[in-house]
LUMZAPA-936090 format. One line per 4 residues: number of its first residue (from 1); their letters; for each residue x, y, z of N, C-alpha, C, O. Coordinates in nm, 3 decimals, decimal comma. Atoms other than C-alpha are relative to their C-alpha. Example, Ala and Ser with C-alpha at 12.3 -4.5 7.8 and 13.67 -1.06 7.14 Angstrom:
<rs>
1) AS) 0,089 -0,119 0,000 1,230 -0,450 0,780 0,090 0,120 0,000 0,194 0,118 0,066 ~ -0,082 -0,119 -0,006 1,367 -0,106 0,714 -0,077 0,109 0,073 -0,026 0,220 0,090
</rs>
This chain:
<rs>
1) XXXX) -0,069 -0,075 -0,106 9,259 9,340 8,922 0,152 -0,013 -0,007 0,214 0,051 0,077 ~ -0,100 0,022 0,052 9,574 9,241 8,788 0,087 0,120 -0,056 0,205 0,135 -0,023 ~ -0,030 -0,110 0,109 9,617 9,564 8,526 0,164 0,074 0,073 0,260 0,084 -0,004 ~ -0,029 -0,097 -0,102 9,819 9,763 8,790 0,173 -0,091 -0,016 0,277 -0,065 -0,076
5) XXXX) -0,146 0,061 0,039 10,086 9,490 8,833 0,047 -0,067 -0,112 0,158 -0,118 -0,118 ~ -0,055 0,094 0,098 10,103 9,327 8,529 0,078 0,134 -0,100 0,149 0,118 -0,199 ~ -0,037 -0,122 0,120 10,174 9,723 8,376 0,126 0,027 0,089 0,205 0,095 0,023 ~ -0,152 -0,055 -0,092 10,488 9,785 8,648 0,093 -0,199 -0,088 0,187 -0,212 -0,165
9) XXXX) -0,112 0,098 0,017 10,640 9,425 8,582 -0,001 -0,016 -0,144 0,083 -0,096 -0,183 ~ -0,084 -0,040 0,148 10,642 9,510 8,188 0,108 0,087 0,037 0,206 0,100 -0,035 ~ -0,162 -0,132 0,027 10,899 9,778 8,289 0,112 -0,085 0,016 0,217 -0,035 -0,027 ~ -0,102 0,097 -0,079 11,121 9,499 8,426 0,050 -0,043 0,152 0,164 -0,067 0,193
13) XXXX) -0,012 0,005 -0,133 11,002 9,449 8,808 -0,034 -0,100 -0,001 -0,127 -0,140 -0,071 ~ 0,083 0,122 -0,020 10,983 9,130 8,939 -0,111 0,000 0,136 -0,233 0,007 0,149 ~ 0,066 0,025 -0,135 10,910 9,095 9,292 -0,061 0,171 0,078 0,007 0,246 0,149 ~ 0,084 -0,057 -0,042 10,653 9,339 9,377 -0,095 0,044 0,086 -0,214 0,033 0,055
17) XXXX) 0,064 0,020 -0,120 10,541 9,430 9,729 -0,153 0,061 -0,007 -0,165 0,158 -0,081 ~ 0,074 -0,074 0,000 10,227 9,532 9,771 -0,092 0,024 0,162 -0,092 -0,051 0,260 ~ -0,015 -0,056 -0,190 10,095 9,713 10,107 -0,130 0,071 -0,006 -0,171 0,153 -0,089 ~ 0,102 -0,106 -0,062 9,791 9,827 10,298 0,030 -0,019 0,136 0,112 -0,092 0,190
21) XXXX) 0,028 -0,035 -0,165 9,705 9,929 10,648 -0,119 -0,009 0,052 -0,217 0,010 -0,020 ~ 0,163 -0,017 -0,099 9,409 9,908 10,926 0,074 0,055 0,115 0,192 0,070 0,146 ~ 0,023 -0,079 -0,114 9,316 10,071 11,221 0,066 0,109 -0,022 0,164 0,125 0,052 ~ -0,057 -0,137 0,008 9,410 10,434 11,080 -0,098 0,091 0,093 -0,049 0,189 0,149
25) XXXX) 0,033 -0,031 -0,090 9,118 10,520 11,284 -0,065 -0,048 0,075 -0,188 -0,049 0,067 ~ 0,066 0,039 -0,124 9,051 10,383 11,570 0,037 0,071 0,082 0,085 0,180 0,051 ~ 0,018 -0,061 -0,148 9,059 10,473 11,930 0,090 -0,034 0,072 0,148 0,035 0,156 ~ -0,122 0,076 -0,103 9,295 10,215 12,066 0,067 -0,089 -0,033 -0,021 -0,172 -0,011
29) XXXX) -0,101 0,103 0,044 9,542 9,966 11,955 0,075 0,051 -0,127 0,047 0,164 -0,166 ~ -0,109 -0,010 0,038 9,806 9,964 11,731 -0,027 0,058 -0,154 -0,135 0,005 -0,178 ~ 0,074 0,021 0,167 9,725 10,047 11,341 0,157 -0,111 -0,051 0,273 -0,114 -0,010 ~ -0,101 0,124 0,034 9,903 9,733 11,147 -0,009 0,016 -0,198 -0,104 0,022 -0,276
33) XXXX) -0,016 0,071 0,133 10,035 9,681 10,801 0,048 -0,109 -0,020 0,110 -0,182 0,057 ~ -0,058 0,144 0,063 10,097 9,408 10,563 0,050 0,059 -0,114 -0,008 0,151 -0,173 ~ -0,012 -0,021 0,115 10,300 9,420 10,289 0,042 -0,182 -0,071 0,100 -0,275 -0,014 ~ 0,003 0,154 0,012 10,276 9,091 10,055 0,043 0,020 -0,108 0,038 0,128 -0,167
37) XXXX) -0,028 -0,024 0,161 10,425 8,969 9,719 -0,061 -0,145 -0,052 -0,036 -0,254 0,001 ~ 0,104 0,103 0,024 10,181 8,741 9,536 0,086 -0,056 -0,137 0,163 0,013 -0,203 ~ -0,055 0,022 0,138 10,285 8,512 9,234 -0,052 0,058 -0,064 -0,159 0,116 -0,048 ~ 0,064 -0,077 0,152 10,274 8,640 8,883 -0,120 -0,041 -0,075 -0,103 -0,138 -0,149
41) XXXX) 0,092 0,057 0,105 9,902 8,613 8,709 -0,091 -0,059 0,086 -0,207 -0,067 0,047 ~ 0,101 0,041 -0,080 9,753 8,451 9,034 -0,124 0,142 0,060 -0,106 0,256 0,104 ~ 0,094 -0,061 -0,058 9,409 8,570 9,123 -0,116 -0,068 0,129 -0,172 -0,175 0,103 ~ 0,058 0,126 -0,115 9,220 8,413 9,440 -0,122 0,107 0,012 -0,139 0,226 0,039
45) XXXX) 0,123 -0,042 0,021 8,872 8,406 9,379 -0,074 0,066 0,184 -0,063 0,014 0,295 ~ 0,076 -0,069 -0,116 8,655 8,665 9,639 0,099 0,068 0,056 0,065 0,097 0,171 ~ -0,080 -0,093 -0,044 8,948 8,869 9,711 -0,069 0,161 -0,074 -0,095 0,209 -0,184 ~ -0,002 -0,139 0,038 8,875 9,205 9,750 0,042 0,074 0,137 0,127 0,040 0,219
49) XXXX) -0,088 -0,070 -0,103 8,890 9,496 9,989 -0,048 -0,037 0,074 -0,155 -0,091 0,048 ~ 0,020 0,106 -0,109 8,874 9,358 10,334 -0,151 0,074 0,072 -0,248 0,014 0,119 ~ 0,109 -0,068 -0,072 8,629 9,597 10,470 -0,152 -0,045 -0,075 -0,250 -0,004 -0,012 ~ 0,120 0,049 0,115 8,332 9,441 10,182 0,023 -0,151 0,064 -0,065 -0,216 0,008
53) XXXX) 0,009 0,178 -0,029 8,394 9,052 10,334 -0,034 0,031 0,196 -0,006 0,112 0,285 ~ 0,039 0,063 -0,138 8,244 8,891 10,647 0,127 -0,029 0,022 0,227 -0,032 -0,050 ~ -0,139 0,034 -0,097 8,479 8,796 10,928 0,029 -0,134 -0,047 0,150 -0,150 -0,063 ~ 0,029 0,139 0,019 8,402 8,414 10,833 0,105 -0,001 -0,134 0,206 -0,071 -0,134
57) XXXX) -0,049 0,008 0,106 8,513 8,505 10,461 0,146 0,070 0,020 0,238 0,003 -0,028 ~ -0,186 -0,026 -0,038 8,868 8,675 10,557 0,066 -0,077 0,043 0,164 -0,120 -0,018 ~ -0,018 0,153 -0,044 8,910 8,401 10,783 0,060 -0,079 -0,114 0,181 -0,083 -0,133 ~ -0,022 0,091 0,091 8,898 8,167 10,499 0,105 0,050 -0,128 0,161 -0,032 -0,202
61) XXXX) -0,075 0,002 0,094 9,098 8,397 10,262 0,133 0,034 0,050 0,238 0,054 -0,011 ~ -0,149 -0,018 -0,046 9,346 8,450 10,511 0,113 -0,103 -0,027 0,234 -0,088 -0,042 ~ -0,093 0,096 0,014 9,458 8,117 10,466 0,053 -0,033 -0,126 0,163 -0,081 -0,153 ~ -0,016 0,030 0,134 9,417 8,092 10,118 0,138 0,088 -0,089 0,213 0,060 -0,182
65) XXXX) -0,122 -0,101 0,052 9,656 8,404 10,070 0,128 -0,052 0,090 0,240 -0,036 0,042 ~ -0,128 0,034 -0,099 9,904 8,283 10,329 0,060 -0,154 -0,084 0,174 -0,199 -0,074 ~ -0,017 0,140 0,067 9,920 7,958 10,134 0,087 0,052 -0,153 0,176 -0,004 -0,217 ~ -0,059 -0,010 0,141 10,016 8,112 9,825 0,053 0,096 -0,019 0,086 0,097 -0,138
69) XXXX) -0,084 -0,124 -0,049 10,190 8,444 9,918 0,214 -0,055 -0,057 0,280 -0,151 -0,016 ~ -0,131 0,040 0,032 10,563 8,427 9,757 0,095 0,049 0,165 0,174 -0,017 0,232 ~ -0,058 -0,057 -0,162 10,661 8,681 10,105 -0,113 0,064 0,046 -0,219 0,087 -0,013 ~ 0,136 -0,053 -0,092 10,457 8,832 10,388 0,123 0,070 0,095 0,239 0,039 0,120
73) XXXX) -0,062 -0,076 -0,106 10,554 9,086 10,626 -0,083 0,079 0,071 -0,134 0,159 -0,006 ~ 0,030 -0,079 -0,077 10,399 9,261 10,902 0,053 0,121 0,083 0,154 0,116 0,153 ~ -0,075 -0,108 -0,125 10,441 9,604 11,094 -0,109 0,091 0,041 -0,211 0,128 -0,018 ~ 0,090 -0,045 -0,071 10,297 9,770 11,340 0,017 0,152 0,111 0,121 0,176 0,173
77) XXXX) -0,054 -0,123 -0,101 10,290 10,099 11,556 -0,097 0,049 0,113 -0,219 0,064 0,106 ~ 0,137 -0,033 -0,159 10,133 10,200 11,924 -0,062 0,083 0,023 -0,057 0,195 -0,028 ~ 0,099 -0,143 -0,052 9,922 10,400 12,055 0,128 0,135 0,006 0,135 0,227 -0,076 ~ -0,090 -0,091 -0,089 10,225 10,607 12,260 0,068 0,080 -0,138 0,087 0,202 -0,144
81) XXXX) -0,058 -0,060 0,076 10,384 10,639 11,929 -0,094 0,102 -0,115 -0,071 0,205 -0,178 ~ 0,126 -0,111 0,091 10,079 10,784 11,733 -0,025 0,086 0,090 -0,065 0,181 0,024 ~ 0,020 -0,139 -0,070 10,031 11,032 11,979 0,094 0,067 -0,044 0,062 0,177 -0,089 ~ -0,149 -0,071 -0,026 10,397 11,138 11,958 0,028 0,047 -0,150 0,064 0,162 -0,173
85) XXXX) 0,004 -0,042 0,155 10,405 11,144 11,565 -0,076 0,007 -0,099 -0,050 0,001 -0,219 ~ 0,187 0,031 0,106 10,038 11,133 11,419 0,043 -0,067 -0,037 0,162 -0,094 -0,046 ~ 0,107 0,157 0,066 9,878 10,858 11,280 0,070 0,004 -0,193 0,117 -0,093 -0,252 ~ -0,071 0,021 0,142 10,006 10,942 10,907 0,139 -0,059 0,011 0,176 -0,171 -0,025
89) XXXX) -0,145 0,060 -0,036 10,366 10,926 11,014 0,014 -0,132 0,058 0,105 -0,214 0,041 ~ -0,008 0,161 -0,071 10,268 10,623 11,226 -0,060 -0,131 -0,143 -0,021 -0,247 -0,152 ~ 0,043 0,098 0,071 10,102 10,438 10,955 0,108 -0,020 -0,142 0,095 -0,118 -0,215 ~ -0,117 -0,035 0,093 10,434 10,561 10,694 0,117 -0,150 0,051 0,185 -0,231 -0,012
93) XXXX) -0,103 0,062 -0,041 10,623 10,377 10,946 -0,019 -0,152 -0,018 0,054 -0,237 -0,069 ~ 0,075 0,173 0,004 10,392 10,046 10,991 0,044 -0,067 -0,148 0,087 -0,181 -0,165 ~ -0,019 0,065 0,149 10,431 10,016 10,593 0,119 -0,010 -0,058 0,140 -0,080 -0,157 ~ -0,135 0,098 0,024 10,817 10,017 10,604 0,023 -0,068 0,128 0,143 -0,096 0,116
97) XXXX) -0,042 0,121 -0,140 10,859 9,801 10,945 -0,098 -0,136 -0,153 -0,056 -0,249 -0,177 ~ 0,078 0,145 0,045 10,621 9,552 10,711 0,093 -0,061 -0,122 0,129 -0,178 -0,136 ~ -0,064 0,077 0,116 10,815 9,562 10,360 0,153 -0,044 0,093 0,182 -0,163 0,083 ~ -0,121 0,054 -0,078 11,157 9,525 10,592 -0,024 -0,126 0,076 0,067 -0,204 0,104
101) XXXX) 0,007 0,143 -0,040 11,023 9,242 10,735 -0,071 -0,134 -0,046 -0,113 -0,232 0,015 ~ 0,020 0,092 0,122 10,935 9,049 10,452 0,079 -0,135 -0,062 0,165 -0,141 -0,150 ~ -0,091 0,078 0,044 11,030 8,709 10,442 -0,077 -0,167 -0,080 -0,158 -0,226 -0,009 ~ 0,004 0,101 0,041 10,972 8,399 10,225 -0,053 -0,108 0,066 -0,044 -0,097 0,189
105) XXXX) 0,053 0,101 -0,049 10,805 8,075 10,294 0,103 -0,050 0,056 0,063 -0,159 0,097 ~ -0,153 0,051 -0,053 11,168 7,984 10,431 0,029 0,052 0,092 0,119 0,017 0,168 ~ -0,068 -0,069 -0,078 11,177 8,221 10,614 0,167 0,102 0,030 0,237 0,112 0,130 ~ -0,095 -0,019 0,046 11,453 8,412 10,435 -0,032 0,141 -0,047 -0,091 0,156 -0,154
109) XXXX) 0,028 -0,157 0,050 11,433 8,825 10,419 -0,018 -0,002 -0,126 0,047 -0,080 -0,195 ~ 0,064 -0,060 0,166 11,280 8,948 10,085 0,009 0,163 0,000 -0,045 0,245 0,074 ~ 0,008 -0,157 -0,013 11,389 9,287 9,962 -0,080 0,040 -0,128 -0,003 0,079 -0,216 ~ 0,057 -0,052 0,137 11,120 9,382 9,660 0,088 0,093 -0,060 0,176 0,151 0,003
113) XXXX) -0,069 -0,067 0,064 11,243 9,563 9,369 -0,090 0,126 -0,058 -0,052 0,203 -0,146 ~ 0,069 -0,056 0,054 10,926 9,750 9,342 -0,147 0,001 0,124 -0,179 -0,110 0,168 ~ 0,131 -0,044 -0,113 10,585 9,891 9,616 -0,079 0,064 -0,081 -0,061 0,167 -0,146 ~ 0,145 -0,073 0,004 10,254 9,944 9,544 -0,075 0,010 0,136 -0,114 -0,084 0,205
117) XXXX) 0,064 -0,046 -0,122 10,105 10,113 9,821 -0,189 0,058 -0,037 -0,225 0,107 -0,144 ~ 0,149 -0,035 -0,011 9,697 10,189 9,886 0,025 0,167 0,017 0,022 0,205 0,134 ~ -0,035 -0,141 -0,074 9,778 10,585 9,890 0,073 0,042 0,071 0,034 0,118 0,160 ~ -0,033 -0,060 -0,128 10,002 10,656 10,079 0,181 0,011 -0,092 0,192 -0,025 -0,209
121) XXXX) -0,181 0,003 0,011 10,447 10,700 10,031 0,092 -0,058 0,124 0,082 0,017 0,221 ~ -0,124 0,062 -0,082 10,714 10,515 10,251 0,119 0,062 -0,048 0,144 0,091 -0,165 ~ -0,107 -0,031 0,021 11,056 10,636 10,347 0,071 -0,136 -0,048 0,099 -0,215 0,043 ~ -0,065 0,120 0,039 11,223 10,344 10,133 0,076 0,038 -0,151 0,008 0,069 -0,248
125) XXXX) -0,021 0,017 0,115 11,444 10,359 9,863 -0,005 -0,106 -0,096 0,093 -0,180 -0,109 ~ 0,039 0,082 0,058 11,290 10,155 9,637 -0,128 0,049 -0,102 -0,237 0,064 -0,046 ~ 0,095 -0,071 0,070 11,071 10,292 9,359 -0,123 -0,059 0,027 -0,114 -0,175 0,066 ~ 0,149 -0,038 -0,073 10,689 10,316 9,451 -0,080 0,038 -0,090 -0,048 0,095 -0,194
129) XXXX) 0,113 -0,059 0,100 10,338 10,373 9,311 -0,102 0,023 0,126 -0,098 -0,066 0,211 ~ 0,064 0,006 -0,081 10,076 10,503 9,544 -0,169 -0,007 -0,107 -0,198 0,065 -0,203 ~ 0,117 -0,021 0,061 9,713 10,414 9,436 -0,105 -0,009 0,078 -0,128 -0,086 0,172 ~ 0,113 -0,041 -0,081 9,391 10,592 9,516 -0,073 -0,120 -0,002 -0,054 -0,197 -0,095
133) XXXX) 0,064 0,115 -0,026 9,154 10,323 9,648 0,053 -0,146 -0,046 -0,007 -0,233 -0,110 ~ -0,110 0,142 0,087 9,420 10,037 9,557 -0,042 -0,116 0,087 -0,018 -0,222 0,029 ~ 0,050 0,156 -0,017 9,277 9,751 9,771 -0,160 0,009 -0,107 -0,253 -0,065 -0,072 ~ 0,151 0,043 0,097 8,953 9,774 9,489 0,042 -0,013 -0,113 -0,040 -0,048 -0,197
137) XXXX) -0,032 -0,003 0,107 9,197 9,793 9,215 0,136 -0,086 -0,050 0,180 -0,121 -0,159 ~ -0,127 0,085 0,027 9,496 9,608 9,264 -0,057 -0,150 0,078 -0,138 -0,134 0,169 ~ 0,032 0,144 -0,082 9,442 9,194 9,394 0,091 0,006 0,057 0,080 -0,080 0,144 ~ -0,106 0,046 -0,107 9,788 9,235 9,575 -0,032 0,072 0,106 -0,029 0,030 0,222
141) XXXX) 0,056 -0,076 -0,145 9,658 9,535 9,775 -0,100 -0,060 0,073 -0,102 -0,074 0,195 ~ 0,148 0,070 -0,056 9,324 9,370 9,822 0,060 -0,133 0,066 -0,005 -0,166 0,165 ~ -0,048 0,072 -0,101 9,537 9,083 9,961 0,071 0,022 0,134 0,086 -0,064 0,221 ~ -0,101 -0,041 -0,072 9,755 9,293 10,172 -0,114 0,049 0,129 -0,095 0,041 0,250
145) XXXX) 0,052 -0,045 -0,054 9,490 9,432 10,294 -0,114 -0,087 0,093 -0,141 -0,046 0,206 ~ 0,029 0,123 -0,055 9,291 9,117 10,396 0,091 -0,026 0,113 0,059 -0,004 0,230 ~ -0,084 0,036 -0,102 9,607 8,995 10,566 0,004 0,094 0,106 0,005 0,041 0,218 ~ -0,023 -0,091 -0,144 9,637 9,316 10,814 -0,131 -0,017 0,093 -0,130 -0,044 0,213
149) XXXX) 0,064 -0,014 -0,062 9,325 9,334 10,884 -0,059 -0,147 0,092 -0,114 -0,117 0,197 ~ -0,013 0,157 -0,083 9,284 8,943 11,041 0,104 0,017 0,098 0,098 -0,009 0,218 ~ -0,093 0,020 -0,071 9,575 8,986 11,147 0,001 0,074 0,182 0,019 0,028 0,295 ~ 0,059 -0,073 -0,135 9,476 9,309 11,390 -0,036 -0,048 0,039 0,018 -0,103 0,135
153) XXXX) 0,116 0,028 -0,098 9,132 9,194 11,471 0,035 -0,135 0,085 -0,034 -0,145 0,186 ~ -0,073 0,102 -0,105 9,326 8,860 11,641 0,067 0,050 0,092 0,093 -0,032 0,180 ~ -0,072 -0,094 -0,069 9,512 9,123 11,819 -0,120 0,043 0,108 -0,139 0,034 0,230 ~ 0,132 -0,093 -0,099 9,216 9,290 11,954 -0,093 -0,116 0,067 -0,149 -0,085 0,172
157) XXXX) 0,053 0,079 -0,081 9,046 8,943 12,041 0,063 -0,072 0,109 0,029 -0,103 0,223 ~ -0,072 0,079 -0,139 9,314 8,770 12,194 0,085 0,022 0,063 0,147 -0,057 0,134 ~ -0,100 -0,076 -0,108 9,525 9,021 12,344 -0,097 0,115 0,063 -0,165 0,124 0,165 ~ 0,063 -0,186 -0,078 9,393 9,402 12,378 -0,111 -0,056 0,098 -0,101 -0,047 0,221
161) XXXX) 0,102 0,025 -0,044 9,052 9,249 12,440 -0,039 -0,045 0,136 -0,133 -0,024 0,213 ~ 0,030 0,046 -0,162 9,123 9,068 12,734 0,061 0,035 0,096 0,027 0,011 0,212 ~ -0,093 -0,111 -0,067 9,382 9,279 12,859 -0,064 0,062 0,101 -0,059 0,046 0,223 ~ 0,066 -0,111 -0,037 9,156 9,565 12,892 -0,147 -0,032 -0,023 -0,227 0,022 -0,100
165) XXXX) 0,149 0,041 0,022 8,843 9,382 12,938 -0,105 0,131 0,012 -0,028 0,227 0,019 ~ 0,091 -0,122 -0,058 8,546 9,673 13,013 -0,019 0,097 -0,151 -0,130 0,148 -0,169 ~ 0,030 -0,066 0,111 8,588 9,856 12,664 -0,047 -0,082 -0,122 -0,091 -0,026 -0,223 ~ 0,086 0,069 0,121 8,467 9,563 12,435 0,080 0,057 -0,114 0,041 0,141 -0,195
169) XXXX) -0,065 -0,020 0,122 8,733 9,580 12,203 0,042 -0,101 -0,091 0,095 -0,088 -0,201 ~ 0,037 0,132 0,052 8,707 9,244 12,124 -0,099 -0,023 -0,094 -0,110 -0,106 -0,185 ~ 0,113 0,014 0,101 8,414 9,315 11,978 -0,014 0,137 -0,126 -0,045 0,135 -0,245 ~ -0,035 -0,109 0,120 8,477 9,682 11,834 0,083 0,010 -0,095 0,065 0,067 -0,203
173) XXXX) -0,103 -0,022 0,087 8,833 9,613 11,719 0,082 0,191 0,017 0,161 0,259 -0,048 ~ -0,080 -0,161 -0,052 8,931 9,979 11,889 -0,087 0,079 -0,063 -0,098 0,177 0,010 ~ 0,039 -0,108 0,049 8,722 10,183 11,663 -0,127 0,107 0,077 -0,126 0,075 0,195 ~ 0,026 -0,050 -0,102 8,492 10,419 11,826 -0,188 0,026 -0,020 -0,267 0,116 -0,051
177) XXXX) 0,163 0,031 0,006 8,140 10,268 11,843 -0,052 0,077 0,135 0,030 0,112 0,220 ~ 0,054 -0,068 -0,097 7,894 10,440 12,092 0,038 -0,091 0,140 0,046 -0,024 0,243 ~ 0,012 0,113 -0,101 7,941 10,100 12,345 0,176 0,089 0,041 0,206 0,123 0,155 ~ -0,172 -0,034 -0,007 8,360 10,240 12,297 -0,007 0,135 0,109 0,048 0,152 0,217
181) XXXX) -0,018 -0,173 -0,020 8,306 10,608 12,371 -0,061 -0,027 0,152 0,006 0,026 0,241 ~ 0,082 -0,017 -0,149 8,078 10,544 12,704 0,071 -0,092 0,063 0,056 -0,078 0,184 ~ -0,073 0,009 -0,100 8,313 10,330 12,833 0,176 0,044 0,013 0,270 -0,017 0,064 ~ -0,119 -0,060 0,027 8,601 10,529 12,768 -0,047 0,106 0,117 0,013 0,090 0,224
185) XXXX) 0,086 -0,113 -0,047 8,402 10,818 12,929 0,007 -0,065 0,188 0,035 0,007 0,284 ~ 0,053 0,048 -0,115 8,326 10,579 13,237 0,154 -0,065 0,068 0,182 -0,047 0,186 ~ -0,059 0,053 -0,046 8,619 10,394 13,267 0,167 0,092 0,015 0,264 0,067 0,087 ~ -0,147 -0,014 0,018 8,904 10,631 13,143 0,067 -0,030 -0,077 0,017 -0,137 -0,111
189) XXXX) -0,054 0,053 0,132 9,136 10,568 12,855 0,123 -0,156 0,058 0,159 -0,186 0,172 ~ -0,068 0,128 -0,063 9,352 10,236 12,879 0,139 0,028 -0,036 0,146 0,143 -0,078 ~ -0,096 -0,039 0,066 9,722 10,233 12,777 0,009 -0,015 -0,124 0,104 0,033 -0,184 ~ -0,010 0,040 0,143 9,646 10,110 12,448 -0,100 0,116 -0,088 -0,116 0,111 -0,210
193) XXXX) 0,110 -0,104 0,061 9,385 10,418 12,376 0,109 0,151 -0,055 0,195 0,210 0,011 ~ -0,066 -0,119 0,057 9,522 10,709 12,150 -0,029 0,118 0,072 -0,146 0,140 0,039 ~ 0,048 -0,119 -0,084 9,475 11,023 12,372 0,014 0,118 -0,108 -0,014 0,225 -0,053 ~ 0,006 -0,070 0,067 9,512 11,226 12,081 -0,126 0,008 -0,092 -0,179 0,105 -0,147
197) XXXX) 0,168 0,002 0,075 9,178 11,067 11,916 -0,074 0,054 0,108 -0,170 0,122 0,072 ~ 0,065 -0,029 -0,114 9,053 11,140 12,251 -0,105 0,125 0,058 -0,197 0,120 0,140 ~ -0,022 -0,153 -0,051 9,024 11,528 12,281 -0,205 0,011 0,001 -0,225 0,091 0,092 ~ 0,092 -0,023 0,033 8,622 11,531 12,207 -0,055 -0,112 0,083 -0,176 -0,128 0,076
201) XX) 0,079 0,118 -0,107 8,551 11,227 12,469 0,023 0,009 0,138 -0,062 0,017 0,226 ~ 0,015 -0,035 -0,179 8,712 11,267 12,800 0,064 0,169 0,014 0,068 0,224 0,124
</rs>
């Protein structure tokens, strides 16, 4: 899973972000990226795309990637604002708020000289590769993509969730299971619910 970056840093790139996203569709909370830059040649065994691992096993590789991550950065965008600029534009944005806030085990901004993105393009000047299904093909996406998604679903347990107790989003993670939709239906949308996914429920 290597191929991908080891063929960009022959051109002469070192530090190499690499970026996915979650919650592109859900119902309610925020969608979140990560963008991460992994050492050169490391591979951490059972990494893949996050959506193929138990909660137990992300868990465990969350730490394992956070441990050995050269930078990490998170970003994130709201409900209010995905209404206001769809969900593409919102998730464009999540993936530069994440490489801009990319900083070192020091805690010391990191500006890559080079993005691999899971599909998608960022307004960034900084040359770019977008690849189709890239957390199954790249190990930095498949890490990046690990990291967001832990990162949300802690979001959704120990904030949204108890926030807005009554929609079980603690347990859905926002997306729009039948338990979601009937109490959306019953209760009303919350402030954290996209009213634009909405149009076909209340």
């Amino acid at each position: 899973m290597l191929e991908i970056e080891n063929e960009i840093r022959s051109k002469g790139y070192k530090y190499i972000a690499c970026i996915d996203e979650v919650g592109r569709g859900c119902l309610a909370g925020d969608v979140v990226a990560c963008a991460i830059i992994m050492p050169k040649d490391l591979i951490i065994e059972g990494v893949k795309d996050s959506k193929k691992l138990t909660p137990r096993k992300r868990e465990k590789l969350y730490g394992e990637i956070l441990e050995s991550s050269l930078a990490l950065g998170f970003g994130q965008v709201d409900s209010k604002t995905i209404d206001k600029i769809n969900i593409k534009e919102s998730t464009r944005l999540a993936m530069k708020k994440a490489v801009l806030n990319l900083k070192d085990r020091d805690g010391n901004s990191i500006s890559p000289d080079f993005i691999l993105i899971d599909a998608e393009e960022i307004y960034l000047d900084i040359p770019q590769k977008g690849i189709i299904k890239g957390d199954a093909r790249s190990h930095g996406i498949a890490c990046a993509s690990i990291m967001a998604k832990v990162f949300r679903d802690r979001q959704c347990e120990e904030i949204w969730g108890k926030k807005y107790s009554g929609y079980l989003i603690e347990k859905n993670k926002g997306y729009g299971t039948k338990e979601h939709r009937e109490a959306i239906k019953k209760l009303g949308p919350s402030p954290i619910h996209r009213l634009t996914f909405l149009k076909n429920i209340i």
